[in-house]
MIRO-5453 format. One record per residue (C-alpha): x, y, z; chain; residue number from 0. Coordinates in nm, 3 decimals, decimal comma. Last residue first. Example, Ala and Ser with C-alpha at 12.3 -4.5 7.8 and 13.67 -1.06 7.14 Angstrom:
# residues 2
xx:yy:zz:chaine:num
1,367:-0,106:0,714:A:1
1,230:-0,450:0,780:A:0
This chain:
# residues 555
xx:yy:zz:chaine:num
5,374:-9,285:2,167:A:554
5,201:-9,503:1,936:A:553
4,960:-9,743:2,087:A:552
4,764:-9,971:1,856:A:551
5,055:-10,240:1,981:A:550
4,939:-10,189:2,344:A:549
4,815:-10,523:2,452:A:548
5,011:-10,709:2,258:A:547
5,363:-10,486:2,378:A:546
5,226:-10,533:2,749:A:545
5,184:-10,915:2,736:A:544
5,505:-10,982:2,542:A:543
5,728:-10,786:2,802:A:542
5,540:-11,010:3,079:A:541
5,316:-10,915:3,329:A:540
5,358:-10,804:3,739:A:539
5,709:-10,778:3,783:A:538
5,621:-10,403:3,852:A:537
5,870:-10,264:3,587:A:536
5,613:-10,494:3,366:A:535
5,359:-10,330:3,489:A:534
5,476:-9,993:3,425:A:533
5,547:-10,062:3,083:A:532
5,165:-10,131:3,047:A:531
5,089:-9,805:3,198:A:530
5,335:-9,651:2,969:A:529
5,187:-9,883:2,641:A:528
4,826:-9,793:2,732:A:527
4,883:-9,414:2,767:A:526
4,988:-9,192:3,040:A:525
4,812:-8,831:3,062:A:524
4,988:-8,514:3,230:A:523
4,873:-8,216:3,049:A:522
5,203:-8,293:2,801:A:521
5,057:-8,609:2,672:A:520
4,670:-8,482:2,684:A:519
4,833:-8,244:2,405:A:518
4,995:-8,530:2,199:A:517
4,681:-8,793:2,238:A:516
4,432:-8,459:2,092:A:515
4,709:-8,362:1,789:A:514
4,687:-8,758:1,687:A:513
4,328:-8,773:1,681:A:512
4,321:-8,478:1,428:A:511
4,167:-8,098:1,564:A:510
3,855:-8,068:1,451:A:509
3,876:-7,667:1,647:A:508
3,633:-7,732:1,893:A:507
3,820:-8,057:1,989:A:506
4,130:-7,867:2,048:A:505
4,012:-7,606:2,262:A:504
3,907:-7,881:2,479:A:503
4,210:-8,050:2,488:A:502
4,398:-7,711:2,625:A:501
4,107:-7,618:2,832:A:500
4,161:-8,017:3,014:A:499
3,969:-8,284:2,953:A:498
4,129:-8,566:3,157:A:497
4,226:-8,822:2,946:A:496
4,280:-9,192:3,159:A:495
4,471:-9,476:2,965:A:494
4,427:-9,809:3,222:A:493
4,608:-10,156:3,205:A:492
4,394:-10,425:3,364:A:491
4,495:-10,716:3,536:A:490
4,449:-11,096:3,443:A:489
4,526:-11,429:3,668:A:488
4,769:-11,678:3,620:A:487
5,014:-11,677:3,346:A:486
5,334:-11,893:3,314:A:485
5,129:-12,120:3,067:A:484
5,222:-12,433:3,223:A:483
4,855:-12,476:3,397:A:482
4,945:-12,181:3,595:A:481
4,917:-12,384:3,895:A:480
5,096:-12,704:3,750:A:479
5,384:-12,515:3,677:A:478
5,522:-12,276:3,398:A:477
5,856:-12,066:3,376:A:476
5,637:-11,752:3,406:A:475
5,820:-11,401:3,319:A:474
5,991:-11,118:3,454:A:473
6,199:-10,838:3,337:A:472
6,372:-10,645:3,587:A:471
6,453:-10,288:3,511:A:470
6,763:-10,092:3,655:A:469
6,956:-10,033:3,296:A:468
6,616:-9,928:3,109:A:467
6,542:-9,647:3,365:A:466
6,776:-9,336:3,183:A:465
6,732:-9,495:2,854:A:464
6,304:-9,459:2,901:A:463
6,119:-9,734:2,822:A:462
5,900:-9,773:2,499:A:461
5,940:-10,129:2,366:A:460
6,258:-10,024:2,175:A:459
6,444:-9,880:2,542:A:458
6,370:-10,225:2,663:A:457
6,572:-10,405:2,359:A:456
6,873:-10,163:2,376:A:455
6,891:-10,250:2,741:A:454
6,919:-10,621:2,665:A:453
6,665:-10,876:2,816:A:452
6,769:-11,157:3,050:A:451
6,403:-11,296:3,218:A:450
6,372:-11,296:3,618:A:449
6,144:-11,566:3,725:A:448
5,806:-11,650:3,802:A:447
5,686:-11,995:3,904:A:446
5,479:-11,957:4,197:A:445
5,392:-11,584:4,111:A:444
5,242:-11,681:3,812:A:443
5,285:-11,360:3,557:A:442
4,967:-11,146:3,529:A:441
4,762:-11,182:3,154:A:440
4,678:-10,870:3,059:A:439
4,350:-10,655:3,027:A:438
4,247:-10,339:2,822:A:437
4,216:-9,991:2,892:A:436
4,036:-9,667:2,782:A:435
3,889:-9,423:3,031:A:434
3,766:-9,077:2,922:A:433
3,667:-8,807:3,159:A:432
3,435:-8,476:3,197:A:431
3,257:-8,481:2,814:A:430
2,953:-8,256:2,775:A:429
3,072:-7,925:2,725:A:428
3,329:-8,040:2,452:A:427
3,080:-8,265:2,306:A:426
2,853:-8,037:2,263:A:425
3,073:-7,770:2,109:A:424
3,235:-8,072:1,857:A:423
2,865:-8,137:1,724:A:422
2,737:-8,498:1,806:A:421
2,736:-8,656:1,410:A:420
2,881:-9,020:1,417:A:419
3,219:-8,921:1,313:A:418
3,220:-8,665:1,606:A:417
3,179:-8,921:1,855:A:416
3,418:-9,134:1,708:A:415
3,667:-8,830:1,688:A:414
3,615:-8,787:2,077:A:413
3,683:-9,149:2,162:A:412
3,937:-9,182:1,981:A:411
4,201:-8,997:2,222:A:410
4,071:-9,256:2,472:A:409
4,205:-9,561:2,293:A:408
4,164:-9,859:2,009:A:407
3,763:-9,702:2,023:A:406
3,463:-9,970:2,142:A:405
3,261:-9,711:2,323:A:404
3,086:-9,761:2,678:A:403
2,878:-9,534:2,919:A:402
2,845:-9,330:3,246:A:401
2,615:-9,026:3,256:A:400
2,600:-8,765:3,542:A:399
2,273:-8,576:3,508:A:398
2,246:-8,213:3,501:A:397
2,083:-8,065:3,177:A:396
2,431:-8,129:2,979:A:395
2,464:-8,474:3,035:A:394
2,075:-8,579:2,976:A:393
2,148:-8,426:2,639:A:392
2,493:-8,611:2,561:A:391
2,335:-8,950:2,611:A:390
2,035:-8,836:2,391:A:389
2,256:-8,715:2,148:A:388
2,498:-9,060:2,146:A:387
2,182:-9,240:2,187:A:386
2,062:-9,144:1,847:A:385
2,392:-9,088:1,715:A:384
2,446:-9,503:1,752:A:383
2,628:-9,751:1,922:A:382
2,688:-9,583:2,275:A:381
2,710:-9,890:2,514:A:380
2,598:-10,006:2,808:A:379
2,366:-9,659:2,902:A:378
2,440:-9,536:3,293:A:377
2,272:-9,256:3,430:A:376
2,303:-9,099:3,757:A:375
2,057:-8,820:3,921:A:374
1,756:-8,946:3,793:A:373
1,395:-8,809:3,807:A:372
1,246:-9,088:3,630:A:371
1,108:-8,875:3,325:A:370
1,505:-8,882:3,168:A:369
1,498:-9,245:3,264:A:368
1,232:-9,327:3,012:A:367
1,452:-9,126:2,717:A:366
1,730:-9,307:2,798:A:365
1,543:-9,635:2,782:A:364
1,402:-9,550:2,436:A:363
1,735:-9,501:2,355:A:362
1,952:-9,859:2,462:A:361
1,588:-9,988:2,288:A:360
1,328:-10,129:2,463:A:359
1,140:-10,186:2,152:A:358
0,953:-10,526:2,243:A:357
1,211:-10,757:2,009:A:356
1,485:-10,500:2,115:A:355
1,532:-10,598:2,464:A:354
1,753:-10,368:2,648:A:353
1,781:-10,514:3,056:A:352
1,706:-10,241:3,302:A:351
1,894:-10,197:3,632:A:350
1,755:-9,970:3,895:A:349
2,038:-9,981:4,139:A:348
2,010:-10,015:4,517:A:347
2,157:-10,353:4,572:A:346
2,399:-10,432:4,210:A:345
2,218:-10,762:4,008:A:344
2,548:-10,821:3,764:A:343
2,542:-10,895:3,448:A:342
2,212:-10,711:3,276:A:341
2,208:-10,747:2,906:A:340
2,243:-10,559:2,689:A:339
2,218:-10,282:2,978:A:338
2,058:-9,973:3,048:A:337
2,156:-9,828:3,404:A:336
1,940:-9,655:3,636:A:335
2,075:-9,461:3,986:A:334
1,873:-9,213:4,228:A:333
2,139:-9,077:4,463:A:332
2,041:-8,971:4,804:A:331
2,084:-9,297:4,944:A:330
2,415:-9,388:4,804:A:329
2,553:-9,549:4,529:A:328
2,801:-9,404:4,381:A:327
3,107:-9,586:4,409:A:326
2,947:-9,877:4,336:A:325
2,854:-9,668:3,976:A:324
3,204:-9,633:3,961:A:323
3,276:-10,052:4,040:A:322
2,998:-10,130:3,827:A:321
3,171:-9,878:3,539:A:320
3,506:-10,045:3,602:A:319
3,335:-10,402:3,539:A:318
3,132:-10,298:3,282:A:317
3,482:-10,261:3,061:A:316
3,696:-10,496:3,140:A:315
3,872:-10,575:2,859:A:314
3,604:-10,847:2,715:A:313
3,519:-10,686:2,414:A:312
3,773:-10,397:2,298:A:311
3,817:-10,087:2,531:A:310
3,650:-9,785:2,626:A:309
3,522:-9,600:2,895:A:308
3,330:-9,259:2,886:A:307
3,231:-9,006:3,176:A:306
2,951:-8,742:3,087:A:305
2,858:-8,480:3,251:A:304
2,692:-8,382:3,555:A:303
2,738:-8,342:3,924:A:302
3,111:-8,401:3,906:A:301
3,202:-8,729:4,110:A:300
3,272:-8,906:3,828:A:299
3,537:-8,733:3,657:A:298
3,723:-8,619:3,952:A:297
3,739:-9,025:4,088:A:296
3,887:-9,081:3,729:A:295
4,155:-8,835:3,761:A:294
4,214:-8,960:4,132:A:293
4,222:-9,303:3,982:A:292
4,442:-9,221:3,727:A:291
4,693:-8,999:3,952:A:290
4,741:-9,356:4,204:A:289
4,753:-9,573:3,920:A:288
4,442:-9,786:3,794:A:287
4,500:-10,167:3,894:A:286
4,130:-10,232:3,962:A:285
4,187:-10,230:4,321:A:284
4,152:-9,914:4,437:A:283
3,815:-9,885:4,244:A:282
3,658:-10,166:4,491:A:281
3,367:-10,315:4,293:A:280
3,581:-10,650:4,175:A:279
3,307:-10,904:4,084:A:278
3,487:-11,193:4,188:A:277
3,147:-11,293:4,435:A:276
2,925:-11,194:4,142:A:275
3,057:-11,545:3,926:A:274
2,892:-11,431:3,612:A:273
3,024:-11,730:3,340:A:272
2,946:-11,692:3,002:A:271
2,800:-12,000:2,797:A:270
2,897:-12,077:2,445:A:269
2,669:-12,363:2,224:A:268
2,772:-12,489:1,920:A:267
2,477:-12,668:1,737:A:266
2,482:-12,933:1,521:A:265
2,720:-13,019:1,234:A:264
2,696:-12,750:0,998:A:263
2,643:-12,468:1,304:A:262
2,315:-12,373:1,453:A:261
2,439:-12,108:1,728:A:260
2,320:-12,152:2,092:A:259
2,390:-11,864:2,346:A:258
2,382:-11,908:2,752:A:257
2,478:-11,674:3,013:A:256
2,567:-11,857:3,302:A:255
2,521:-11,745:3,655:A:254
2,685:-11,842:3,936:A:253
2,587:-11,821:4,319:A:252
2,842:-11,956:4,554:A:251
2,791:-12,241:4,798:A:250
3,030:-12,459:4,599:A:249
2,867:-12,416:4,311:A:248
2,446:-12,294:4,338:A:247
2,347:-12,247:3,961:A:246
2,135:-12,006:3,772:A:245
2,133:-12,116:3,407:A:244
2,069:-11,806:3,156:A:243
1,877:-11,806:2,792:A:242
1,939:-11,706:2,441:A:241
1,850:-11,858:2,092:A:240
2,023:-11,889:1,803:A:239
1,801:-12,037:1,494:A:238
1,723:-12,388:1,299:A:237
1,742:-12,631:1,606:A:236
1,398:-12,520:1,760:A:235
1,321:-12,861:1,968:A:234
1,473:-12,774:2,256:A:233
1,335:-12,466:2,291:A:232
1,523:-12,251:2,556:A:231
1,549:-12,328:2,965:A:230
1,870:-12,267:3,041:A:229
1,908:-12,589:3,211:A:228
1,678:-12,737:2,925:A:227
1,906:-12,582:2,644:A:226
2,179:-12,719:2,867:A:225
2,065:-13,079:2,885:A:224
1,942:-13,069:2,549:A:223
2,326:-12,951:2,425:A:222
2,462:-13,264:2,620:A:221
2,191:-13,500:2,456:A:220
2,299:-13,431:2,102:A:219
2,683:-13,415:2,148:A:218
2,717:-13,745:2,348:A:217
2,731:-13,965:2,010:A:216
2,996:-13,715:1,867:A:215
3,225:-13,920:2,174:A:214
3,339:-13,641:2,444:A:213
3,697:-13,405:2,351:A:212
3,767:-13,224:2,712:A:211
3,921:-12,946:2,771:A:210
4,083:-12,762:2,485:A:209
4,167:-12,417:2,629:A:208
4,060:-12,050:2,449:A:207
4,295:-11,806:2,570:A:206
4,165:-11,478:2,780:A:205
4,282:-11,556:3,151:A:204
4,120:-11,938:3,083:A:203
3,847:-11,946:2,774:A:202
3,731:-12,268:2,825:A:201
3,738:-12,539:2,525:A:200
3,492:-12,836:2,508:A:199
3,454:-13,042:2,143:A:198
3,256:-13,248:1,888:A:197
3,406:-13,509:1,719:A:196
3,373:-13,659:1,335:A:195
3,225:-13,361:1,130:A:194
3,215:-13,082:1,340:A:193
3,061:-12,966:1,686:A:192
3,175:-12,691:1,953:A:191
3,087:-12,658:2,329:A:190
3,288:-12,358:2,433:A:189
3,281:-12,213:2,809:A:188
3,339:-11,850:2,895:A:187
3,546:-11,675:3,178:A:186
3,705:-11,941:3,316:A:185
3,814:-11,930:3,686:A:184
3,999:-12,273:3,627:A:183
3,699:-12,398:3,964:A:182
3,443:-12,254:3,799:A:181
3,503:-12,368:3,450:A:180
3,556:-12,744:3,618:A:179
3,239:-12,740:3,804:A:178
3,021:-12,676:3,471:A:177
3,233:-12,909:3,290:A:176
3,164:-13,172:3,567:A:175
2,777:-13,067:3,598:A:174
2,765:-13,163:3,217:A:173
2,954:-13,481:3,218:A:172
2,680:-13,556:3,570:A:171
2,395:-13,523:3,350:A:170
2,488:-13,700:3,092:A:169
2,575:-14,034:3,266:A:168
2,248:-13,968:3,481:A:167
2,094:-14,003:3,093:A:166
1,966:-13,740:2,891:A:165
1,838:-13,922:2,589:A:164
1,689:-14,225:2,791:A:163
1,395:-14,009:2,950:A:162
1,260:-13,896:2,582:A:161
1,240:-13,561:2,513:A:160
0,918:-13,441:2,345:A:159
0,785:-13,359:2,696:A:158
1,025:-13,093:2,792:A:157
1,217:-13,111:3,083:A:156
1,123:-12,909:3,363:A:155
1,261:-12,542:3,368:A:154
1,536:-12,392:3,548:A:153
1,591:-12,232:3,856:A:152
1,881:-12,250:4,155:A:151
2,002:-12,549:4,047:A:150
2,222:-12,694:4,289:A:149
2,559:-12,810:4,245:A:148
2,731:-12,967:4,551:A:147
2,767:-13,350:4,440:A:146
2,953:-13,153:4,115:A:145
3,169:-12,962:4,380:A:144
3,257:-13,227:4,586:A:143
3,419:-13,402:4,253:A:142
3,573:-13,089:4,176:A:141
3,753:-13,044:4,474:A:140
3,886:-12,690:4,486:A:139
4,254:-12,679:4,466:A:138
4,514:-12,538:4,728:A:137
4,825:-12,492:4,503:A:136
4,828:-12,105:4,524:A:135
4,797:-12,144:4,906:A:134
5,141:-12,346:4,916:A:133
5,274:-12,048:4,786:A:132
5,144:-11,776:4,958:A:131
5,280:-11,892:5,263:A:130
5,615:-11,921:5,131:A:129
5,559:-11,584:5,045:A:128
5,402:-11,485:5,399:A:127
5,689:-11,595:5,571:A:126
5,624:-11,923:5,797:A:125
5,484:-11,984:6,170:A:124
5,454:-12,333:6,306:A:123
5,137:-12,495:6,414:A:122
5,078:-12,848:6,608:A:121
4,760:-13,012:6,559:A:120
4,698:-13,328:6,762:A:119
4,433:-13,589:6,540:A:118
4,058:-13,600:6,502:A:117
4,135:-13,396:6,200:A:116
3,805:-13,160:6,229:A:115
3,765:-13,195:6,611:A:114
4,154:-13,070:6,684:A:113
4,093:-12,826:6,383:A:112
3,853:-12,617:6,612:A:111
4,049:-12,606:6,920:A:110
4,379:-12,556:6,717:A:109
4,267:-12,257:6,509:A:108
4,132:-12,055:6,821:A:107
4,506:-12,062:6,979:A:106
4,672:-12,025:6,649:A:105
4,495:-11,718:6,521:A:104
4,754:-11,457:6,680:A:103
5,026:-11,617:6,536:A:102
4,915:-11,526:6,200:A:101
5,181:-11,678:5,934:A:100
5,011:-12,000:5,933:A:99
5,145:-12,396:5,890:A:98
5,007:-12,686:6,019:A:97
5,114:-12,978:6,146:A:96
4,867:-13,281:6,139:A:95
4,942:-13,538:6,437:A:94
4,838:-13,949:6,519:A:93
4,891:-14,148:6,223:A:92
5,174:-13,879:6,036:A:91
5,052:-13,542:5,849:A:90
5,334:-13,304:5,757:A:89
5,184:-12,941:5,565:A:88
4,842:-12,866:5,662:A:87
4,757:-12,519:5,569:A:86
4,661:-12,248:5,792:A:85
4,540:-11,921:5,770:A:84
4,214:-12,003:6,009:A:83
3,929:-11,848:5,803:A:82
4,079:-11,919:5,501:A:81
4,279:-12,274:5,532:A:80
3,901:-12,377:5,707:A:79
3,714:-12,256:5,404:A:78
3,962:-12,459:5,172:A:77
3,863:-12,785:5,342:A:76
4,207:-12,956:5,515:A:75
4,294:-13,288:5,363:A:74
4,373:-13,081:5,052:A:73
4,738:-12,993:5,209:A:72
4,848:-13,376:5,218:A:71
4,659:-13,482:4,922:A:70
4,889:-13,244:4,726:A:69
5,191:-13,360:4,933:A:68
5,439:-13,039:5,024:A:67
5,724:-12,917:4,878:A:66
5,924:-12,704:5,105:A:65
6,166:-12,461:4,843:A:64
6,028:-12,094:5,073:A:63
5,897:-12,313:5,355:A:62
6,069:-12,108:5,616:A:61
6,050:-12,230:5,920:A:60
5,968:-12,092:6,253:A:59
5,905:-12,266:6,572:A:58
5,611:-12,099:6,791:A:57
5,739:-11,932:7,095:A:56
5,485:-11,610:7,095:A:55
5,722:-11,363:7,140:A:54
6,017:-11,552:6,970:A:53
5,808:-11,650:6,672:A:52
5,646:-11,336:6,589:A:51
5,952:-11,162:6,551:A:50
6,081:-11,425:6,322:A:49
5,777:-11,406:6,144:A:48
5,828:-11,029:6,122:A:47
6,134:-11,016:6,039:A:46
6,089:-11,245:5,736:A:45
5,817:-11,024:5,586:A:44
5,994:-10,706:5,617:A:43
5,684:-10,471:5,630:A:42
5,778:-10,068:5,588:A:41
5,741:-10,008:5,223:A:40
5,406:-10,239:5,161:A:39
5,396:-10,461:4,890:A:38
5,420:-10,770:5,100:A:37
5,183:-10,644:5,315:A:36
4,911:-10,705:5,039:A:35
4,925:-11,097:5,093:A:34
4,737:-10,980:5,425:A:33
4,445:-10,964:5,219:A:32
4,360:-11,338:5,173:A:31
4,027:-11,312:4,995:A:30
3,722:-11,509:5,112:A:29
3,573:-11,253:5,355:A:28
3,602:-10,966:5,058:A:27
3,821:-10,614:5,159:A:26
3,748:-10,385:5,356:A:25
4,036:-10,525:5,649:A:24
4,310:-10,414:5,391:A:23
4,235:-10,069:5,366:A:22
4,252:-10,011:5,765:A:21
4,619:-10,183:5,753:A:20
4,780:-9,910:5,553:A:19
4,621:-9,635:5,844:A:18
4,689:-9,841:6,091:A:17
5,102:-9,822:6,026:A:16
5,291:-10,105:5,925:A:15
5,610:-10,324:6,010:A:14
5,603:-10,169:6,428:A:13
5,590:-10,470:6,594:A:12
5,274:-10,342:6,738:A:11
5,143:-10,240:6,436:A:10
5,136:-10,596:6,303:A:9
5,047:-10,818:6,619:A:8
4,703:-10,564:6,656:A:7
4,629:-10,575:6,272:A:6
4,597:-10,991:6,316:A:5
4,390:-10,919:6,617:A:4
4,195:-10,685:6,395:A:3
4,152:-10,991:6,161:A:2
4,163:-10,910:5,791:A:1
3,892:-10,998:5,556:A:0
């Protein structure tokens, strides 16, 4: 979160205006918002530290090519370079000097990080970049985090285990890969056997990693240690099973959805990370455009109807509908979602998990919450004409309802729901907004660099001749931060279809897929590869990201 007294040194040297600044103090206490200035029309980042340094006489440098020590920068705890903005960068035996680009936090900062070094602490002010760059190579400690992991439940171990087969030595090889996944921000962990070795890859910004390649002899007591931690049947090797490990890292709760699949040679296990402290709820941020948001926004906020978003698995899809049922969520508003299963435990929501074994079904939930006097409805996924009809009923007797399709894009979305029998009158009363979208890999900022590609080349991806001569094509060089992939971080890429007369008159007349993306064309609609396009103008993905991510999309 922002400081106000931070806001205070801003708008009173006149780089931005309150009302830029109020968005940026919303946002999460661990985040460094004032990276956003940099994007901001008025805010020259290297007049203001210069500013800053004559009116509060604190020696400027620019650190822009500085390289700094690893150990040297971790001797400070990564809480204390967020609260305070400052990273060490020149230690010697009796003074640390630290960097910030917040003047206004030096006084506080140097009282407290006096007692934490033990040492003098001097400060200098830098550019926000530079900044930014030594703060992309702060690393969590994985060591403190494995002496830090606490399991928040779990079962005991089960009696037909024997002591000696999950040894300390275990133990700790599974809290380090549970540590590392946090700390690489990986979205799913891989524990794979065959013949002669078994295997650890994380799934890092969408790509499956090799990690780690343990003795076979370790396999067998590493998957009882996490069938224990999740607390399935250890001794039922024959089928998948399910379960969840709740875990304290680093002071942050983390769930991990757990699946184990009997395989030739043993049994592969995948768990899911659910880190609900990156759980993006703000809308703003989600990377939808100014017009797609407010399209969105109109979609959701209508008393009833039905708002759709689509994409392939793992594209981002339950995170835009947590941040629009976020959105949502007030008092007077009675909320339920059915889920397969629940992610995410959202404060005011009535959140029911689908479990098929007992006949909760995605439409035997839907029908519950129609006698639960709802106001919002959100259903996971549509799979079926079942829920499909039901989904569409509650729609059209005033409910708002919020659900999933896997289509390519939105256009799709309304022949899939014909193909699976909802009558093209229904569906045109019922539907207020269609999302589809799908995630790319950003560029590293710490080791991006402008990329030569021909005009003729940009106008074949998609871009307009008039524009192709003043875009900048970026890409990732590789570093040690990115791993030397050139990629760090994902965003999402968003297709938003209003339904407009013109699209509805369209649907009620079978109209082809084709006909539907051409119409909400001309009423005003930007699809995958444009908003993908767009990205890249922004220096914020690759050429080869956005053509990957949009190659179903023909414009």
């Amino acid at each position: 979160m922002i400081r106000q007294e931070f806001i205070d040194v801003v708008t009173n040297l006149g780089m931005a205006t309150l009302k830029e600044l109020k968005r940026l103090s919303l946002t999460k206490d661990d985040e460094i918002s004032e990276f956003e200035l940099l994007g901001m029309p008025h805010f020259n980042e290297q007049k203001f530290a210069k500013l800053c340094s004559e009116k509060y006489n604190i020696p400027f440098i620019d650190l822009k090519n500085a390289k700094v020590p690893t150990d040297t920068i971790s001797s400070l705890k990564k809480r204390h370079i967020i609260k305070y903005r400052a990273i060490p960068i020149q230690k010697t035996a009796n003074r640390v000097t630290l960097a910030t680009f917040d003047p206004s936090v030096v006084e506080e900062a140097t009282k407290e990080l006096t007692n934490v070094f033990r040492k003098q602490v001097d400060f200098i002010l830098t550019n926000i970049s530079s900044w930014r760059k030594l703060y992309l190579g702060v690393k969590e400690s994985v060591d403190d985090l494995i002496n830090n992991i606490v399991e928040v439940s779990g079962s005991q171990v089960q009696e037909d285990i024997k002591a000696e087969d999950i040894s300390d030595d275990v133990v700790t090889f599974v809290n380090r890969v549970l540590a590392e996944a946090f700390v690489k921000k990986a979205s799913d962990i891989h524990v794979e056997p065959y013949e002669k070795i078994f295997r650890i890859r994380f799934r890092i910004d969408g790509n499956l990693v090799e990690v780690a390649q343990p003795p076979k002899s370790m396999l067998a007591p590493v998957s009882s240690r996490l069938k224990i931690m999740s607390q399935m049947d250890i001794s039922e090797k024959r089928k998948p099973q399910d379960g969840r490990i709740k875990l304290m890292i680093g002071g942050k709760p983390i769930d991990y959805r757990v699946s184990s699949l009997p395989t030739l040679f043993g049994e592969k296990i995948v768990l899911r990370l659910l880190d609900s402290s990156n759980l993006q709820l703000d809308m703003t941020k989600l990377g939808f455009e100014q017009k797609q948001l407010d399209v969105f926004k109109e979609g959701i906020y209508k008393p009833y109807g039905m708002c759709l978003v689509t994409g392939p698995t793992g594209s981002g899809k339950t995170t835009t509908l947590y941040s629009a049922i976020a959105d949502l969520n007030t008092p007077d508003n009675n909320i339920s979602t059915a889920e397969d299963p629940v992610e995410f435990n959202l404060e005011g929501i009535n959140q029911v998990n689908v479990r098929k074994e007992v006949g909760l079904t995605f439409a035997s939930a839907l029908k519950a919450f129609l006698r639960q006097d709802p106001d919002i409805i959100m259903v996971g996924e549509i799979r079926d004409l079942e829920v499909g009809e039901i989904a569409v009923e509650a729609a059209l007797t005033g409910h708002l309802v919020l659900s999933t399709l896997h289509t390519n894009d939105a256009p799709a979305t309304v022949t899939r729901l014909l193909n699976m029998g909802i009558e093209p009158f229904l569906v045109v009363a019922a539907l207020n907004v269609i999302v589809a979208q799908r995630l790319c890999r950003k560029i590293c900022m710490n080791c991006r660099e402008e990329k030569k590609v021909t005009e003729d080349e940009l106008i074949a991806c998609g871009f307009a001749p008039a524009s192709a001569s003043k875009i900048k094509v970026f890409q990732g060089r590789g570093c040690e931060i990115c791993n030397n992939t050139g990629y760090k971080g994902r965003l999402a890429i968003y297709e938003v279809l209003q339904v407009t007369p013109k699209v509805r008159e369209l649907i009620l007349r079978n109209a082809s897929t084709d006909d539907i993306k051409k119409q909400a064309i001309r009423d005003g609609m930007k699809t995958l590869r444009m908003s993908a396009l767009t990205k890249v103008a922004q220096g914020l993905t690759t050429l080869e990201e956005a053509m990957s991510n949009s190659a179903s999309d023909q414009m």
